[in-house]
N, C-alpha and C positions, 0 to 999 in steps of 0.2 A: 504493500500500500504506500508507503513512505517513499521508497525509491520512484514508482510512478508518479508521483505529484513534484519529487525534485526533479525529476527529469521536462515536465513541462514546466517549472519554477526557475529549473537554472537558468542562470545569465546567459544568454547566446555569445554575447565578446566579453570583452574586458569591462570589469567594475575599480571603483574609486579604491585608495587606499595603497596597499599592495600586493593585491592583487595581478596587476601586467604586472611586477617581479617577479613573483612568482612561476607567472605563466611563462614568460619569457625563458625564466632562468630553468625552468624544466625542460623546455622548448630547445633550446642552444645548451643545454647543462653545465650553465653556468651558477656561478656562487653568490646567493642571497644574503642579503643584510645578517650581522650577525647576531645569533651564533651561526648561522646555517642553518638547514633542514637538508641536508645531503640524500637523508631517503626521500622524502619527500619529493626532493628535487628528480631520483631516479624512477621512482613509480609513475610520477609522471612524465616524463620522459617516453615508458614506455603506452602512455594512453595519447600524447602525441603526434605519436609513431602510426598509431590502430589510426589516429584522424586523419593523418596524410595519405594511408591506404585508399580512404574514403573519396577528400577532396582534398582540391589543393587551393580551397579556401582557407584564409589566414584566420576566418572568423571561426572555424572548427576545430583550429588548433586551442581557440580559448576557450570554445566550449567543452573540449574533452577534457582539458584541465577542472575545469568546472565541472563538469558531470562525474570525476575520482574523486571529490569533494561530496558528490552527493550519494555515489558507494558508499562510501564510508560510515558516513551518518547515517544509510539507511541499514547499514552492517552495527554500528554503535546502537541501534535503537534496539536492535534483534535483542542484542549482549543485554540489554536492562532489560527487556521482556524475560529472557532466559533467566537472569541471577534474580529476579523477583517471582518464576516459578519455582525454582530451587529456593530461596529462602522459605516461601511460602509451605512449601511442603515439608524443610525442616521443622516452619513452627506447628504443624498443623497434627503429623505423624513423626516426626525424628526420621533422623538418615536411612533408616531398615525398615520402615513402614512402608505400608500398604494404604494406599486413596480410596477411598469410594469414589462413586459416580459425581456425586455431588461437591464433594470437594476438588476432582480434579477440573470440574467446569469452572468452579470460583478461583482455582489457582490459575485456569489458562488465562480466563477473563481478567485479573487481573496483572497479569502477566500484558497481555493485549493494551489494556490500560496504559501502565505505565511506559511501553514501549512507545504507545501513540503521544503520548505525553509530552516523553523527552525528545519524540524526533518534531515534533508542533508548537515545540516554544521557543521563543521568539529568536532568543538569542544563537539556538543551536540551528534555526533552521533557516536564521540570516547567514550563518559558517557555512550549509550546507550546501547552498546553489552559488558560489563563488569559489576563486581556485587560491586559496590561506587556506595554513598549513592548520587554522583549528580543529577543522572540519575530522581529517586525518588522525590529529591528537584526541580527538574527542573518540576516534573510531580504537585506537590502541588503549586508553583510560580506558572504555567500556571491556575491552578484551580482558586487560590485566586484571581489570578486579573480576570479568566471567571468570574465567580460569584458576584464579584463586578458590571464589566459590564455589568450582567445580569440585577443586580437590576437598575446600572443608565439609563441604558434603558427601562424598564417598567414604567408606569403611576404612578406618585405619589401615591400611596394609602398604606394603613397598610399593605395589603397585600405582597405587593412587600417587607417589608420591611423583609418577613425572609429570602431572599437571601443576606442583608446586615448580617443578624445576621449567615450567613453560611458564608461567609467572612472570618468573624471571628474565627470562628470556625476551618475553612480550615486554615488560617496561623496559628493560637494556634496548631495544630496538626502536620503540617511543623518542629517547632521546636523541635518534634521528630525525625525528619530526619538530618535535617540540618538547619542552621540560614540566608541561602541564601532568605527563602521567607521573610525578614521583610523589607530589601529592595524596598520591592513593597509598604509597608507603605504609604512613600509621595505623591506616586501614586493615590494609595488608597485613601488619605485625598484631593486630589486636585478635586477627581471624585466624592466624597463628597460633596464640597463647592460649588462646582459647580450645583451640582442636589437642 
């Protein structure tokens, strides 16, 4: 749902700000304002690459910059719909339980909620249809902490334990983007201490 309405929402070319840097600097892979966004700069890059397959309109290079911006967020939306059905069903039954009927409608539902939520407010879904690097950051924050949730909800065992070491991974790669996902840190340590 989210991805189809960014997609008729994103900017067709370049928007105010810095936005043409970004576009540009993914565009020619060249180095944005610092610190950088080096991945950021390469993933787009490779979106494009898919637009000049297309056309060799200069206005579609801004748009596919634009429209890995509105992946993202509509990938960032999924990650809070997900980590609010897992929470929900830790509160509801504990990690080894079993749902009834009725419970697992009120945990999708609100899962859906809060999904449509955060990709429908204002501020994230101004990030969403332009080509800033928030959008992106916003989309690896939602991962880091899915995947964390992921693990605190699975059974204790070694197994479980390579979604904590994907955690990890996922915010080390964040700070390609942007330093918005370290923030989730304390989070992160609290959902730790607690497991």
């Amino acid at each position: 749902i989210t991805l189809i309405v960014y997609y008729f929402s994103a900017e067709r070319t370049g928007s105010l700000w810095d936005c043409g840097e970004f576009i540009l600097g993914a565009y020619k892979l060249q180095v944005v304002h610092p610190p950088g966004a080096p991945l950021f700069v390469l993933v787009g890059r490779l979106f494009t690459w898919v637009a000049e397959l297309f056309s060799s309109d200069p206005a579609m290079i801004a748009f596919s910059v634009n429209l890995m911006s509105s992946i993202c967020t509509a990938f960032a939306a999924t990650f809070i719909c997900w980590v609010t059905i897992m929470l929900s069903k830790i509160m509801l039954v504990g990690r080894e339980g079993e749902m009834d009927q009725g419970q697992i409608i009120a945990t999708a539902g609100a899962g859906v909620v809060a999904g449509l939520s955060t990709a429908f407010c204002t501020s994230v879904w101004f990030s969403a249809v332009e080509g800033e690097v928030y959008a992106m950051s916003t989309f690896f924050t939602t991962m880091t902490l899915w995947s964390m949730i992921k693990w605190y909800s699975l059974p204790d065992t070694a197994k479980a334990d390579r979604w904590l070491l994907f955690t990890v991974y996922s915010a080390g790669l964040s700070i390609g983007v942007h330093l918005l996902s370290i923030l989730t840190f304390p989070a992160l340590a609290l959902f730790y201490y607690f497991k």
